[in-house]
Z-matrix of the N, CA and C atoms (Angstrom, degrees):
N
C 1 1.429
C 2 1.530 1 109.15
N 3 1.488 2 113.07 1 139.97
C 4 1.509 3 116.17 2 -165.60
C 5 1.843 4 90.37 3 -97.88
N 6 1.186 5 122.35 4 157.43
C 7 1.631 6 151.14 5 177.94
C 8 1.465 7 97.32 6 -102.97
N 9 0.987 8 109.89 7 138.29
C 10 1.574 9 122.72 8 140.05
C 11 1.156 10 122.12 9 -129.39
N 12 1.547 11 116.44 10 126.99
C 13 1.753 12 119.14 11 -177.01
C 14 1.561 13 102.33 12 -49.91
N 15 0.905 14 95.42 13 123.61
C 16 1.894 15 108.09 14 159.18
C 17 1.849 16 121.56 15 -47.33
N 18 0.937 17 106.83 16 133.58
C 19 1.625 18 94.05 17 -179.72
C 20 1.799 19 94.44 18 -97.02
N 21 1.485 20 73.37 19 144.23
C 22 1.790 21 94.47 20 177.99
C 23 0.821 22 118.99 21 -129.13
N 24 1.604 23 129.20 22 13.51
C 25 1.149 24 144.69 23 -159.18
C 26 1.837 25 101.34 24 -114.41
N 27 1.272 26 108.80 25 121.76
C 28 1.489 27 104.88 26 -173.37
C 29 1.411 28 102.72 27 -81.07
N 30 1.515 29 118.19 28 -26.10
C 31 1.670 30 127.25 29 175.34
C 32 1.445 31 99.81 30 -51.56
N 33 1.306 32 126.79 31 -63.34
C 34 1.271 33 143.08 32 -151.09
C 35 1.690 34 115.36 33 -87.80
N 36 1.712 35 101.82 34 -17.32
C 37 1.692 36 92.25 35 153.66
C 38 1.364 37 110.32 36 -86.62
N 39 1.594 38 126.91 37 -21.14
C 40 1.353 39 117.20 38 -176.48
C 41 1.093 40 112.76 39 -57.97
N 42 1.340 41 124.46 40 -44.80
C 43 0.958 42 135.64 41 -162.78
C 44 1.918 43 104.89 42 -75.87
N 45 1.207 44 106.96 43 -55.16
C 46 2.031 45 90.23 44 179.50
C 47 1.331 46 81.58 45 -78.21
N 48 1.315 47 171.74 46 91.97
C 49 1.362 48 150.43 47 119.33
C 50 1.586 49 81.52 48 -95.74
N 51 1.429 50 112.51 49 -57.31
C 52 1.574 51 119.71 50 -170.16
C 53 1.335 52 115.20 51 -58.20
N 54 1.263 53 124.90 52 -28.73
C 55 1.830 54 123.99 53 -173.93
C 56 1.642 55 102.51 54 -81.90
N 57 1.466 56 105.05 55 -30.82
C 58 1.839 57 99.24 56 174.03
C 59 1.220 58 106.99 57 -65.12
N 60 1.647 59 125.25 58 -61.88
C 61 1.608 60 103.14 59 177.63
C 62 1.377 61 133.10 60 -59.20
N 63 1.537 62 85.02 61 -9.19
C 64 1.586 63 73.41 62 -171.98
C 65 2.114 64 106.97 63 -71.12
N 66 1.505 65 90.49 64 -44.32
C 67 1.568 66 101.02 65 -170.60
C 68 1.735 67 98.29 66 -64.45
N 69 1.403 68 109.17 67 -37.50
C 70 1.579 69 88.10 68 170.60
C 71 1.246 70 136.46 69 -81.51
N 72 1.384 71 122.39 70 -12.20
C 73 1.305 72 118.54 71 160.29
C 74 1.977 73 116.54 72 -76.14
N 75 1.674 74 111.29 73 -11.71
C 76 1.480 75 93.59 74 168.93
C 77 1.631 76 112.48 75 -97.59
N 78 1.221 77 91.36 76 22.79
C 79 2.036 78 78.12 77 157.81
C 80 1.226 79 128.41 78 -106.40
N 81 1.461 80 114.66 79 28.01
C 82 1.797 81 144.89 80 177.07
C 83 1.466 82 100.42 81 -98.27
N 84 1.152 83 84.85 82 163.54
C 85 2.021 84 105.35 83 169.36
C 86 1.240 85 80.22 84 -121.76
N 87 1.991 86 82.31 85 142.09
C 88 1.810 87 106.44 86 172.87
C 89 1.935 88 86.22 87 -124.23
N 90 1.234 89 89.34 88 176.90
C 91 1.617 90 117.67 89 160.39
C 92 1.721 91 106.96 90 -71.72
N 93 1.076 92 135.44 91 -175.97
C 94 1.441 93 111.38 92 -158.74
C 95 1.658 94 80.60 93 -139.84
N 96 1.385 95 100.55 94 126.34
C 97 1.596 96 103.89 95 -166.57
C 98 1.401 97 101.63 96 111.07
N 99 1.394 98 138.17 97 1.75
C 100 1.151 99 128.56 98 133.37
C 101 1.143 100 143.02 99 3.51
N 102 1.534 101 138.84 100 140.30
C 103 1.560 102 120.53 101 163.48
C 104 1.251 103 98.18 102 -142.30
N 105 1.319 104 143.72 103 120.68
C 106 1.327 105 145.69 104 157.09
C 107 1.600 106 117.31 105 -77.59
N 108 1.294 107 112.13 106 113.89
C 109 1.476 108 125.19 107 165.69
C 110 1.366 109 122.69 108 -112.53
N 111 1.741 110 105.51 109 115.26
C 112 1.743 111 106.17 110 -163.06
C 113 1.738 112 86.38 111 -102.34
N 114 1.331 113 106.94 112 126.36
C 115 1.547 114 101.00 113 159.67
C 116 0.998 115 121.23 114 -107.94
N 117 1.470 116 112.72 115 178.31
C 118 1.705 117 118.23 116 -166.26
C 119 1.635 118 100.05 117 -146.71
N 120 0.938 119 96.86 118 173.16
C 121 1.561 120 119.97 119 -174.84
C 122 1.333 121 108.45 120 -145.77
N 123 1.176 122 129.94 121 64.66
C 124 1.570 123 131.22 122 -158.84
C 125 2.230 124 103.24 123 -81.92
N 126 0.902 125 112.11 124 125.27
C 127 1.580 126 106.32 125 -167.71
C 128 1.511 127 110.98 126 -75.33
N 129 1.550 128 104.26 127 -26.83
C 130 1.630 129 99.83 128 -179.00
C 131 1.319 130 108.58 129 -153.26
N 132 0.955 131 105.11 130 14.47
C 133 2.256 132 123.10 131 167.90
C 134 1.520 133 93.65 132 -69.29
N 135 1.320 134 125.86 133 128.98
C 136 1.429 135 131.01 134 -179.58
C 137 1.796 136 92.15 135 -89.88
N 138 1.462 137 109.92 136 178.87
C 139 1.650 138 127.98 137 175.01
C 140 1.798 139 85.54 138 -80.54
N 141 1.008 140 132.06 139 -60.67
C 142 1.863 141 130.12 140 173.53
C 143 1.628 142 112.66 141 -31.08
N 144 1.409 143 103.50 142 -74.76
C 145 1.373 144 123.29 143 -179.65
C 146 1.932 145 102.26 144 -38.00
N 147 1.272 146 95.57 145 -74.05
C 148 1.703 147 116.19 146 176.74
C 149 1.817 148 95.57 147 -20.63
N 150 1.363 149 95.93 148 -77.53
C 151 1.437 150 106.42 149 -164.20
C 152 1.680 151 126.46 150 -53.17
N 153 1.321 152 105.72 151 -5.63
C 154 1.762 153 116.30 152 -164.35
C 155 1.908 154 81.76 153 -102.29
N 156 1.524 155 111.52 154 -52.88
C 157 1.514 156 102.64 155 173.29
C 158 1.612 157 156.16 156 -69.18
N 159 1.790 158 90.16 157 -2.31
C 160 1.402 159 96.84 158 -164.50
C 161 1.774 160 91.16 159 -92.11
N 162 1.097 161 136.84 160 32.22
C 163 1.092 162 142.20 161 135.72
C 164 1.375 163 141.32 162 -61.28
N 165 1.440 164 91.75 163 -7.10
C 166 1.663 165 113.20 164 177.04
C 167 1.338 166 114.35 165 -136.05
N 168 1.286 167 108.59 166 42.63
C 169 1.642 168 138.22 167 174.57
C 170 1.445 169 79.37 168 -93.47
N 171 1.178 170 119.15 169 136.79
C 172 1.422 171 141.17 170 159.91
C 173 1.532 172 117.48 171 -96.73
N 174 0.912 173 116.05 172 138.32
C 175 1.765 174 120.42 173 -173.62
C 176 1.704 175 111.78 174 -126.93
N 177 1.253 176 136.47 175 132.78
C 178 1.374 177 133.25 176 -162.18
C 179 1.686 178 81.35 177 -92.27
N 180 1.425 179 87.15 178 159.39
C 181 1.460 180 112.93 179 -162.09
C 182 1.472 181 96.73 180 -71.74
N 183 1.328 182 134.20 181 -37.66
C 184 1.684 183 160.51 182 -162.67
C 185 1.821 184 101.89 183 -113.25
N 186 1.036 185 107.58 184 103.12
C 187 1.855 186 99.07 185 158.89
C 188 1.540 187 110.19 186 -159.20
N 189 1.492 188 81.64 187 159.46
C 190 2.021 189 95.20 188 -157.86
C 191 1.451 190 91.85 189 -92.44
N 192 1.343 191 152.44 190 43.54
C 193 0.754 192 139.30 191 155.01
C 194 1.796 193 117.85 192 -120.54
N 195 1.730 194 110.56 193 151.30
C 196 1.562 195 108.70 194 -175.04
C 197 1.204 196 102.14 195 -59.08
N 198 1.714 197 121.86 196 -42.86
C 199 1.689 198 106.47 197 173.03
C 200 1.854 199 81.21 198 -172.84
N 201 1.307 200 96.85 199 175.65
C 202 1.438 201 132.13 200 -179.96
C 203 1.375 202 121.98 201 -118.88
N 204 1.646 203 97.01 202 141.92
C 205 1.592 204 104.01 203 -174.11
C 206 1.270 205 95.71 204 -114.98
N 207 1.473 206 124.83 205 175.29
C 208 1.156 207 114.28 206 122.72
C 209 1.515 208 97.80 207 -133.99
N 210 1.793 209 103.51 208 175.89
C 211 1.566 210 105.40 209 -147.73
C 212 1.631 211 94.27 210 -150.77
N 213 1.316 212 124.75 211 148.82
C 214 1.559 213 124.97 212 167.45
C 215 1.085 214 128.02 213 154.30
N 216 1.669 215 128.20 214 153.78
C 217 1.067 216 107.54 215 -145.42
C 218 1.561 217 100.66 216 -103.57
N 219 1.143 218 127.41 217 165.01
C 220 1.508 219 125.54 218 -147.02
C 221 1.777 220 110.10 219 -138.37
N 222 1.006 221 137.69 220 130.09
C 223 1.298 222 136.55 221 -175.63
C 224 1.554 223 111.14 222 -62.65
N 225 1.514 224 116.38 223 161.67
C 226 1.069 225 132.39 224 -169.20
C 227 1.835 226 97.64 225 -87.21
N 228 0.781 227 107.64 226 146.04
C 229 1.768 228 106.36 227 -169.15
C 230 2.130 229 105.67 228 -149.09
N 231 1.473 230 112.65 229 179.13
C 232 1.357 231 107.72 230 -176.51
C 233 1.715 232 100.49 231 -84.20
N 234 1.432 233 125.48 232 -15.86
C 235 1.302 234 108.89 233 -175.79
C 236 1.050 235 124.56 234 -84.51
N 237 2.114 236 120.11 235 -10.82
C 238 0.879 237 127.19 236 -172.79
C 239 1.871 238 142.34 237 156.15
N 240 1.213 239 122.48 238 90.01
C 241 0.912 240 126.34 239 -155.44
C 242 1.784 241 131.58 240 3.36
N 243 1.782 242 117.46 241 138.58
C 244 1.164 243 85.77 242 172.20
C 245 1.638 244 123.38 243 -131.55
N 246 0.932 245 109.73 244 -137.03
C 247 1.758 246 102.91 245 -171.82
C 248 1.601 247 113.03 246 152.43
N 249 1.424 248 109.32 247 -146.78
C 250 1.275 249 99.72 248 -170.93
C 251 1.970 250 103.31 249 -114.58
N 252 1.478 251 118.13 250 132.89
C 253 1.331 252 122.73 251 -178.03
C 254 1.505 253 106.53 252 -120.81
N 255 1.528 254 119.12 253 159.00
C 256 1.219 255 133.84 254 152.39
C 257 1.024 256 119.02 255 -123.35
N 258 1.585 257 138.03 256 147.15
C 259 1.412 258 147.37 257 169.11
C 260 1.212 259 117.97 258 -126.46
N 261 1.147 260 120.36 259 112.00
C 262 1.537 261 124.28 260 178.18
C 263 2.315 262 110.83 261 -72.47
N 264 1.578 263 89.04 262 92.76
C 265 1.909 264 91.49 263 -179.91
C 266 1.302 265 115.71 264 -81.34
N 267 1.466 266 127.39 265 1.60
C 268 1.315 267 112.12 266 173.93
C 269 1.690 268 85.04 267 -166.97
């Protein structure tokens, strides 16, 4: 039987929590002009933190959408105020 390390990393489920919707919401048909916005509610991912990781947002090579956000509102942390952000990942 094969192991896989457990993720313990709350960065690092945000982050695949976001690549599953993303890949599961592009196996739909949209209207063409689409915009997919995945939000989050991250509990202790700062707007800083967020921003150094969404570099490892994965994007399918094929998607029916004009582009993708993701969006959410983010705790107040020591690096820097927080609130609500959007980032356009593809």
């Amino acid at each position: 039987m094969k192991w896989s390390k457990p993720i313990d990393e709350p960065d690092q489920r945000l982050i695949i929590d976001i690549n599953q919707r993303i890949v599961e919401k592009c196996l739909g048909a949209y209207d063409v002009g689409t915009v997919l916005v995945i939000e989050i509610y991250p509990a202790i991912t700062t707007k800083i933190e967020f921003e150094e990781l969404k570099s490892s947002i994965a994007i399918p090579n094929s998607i029916p959408f004009g582009a993708i956000y993701v969006a959410g509102i983010f705790p107040h942390g020591a690096d820097g105020a927080g609130g609500y952000f959007c980032w356009k990942v593809s």
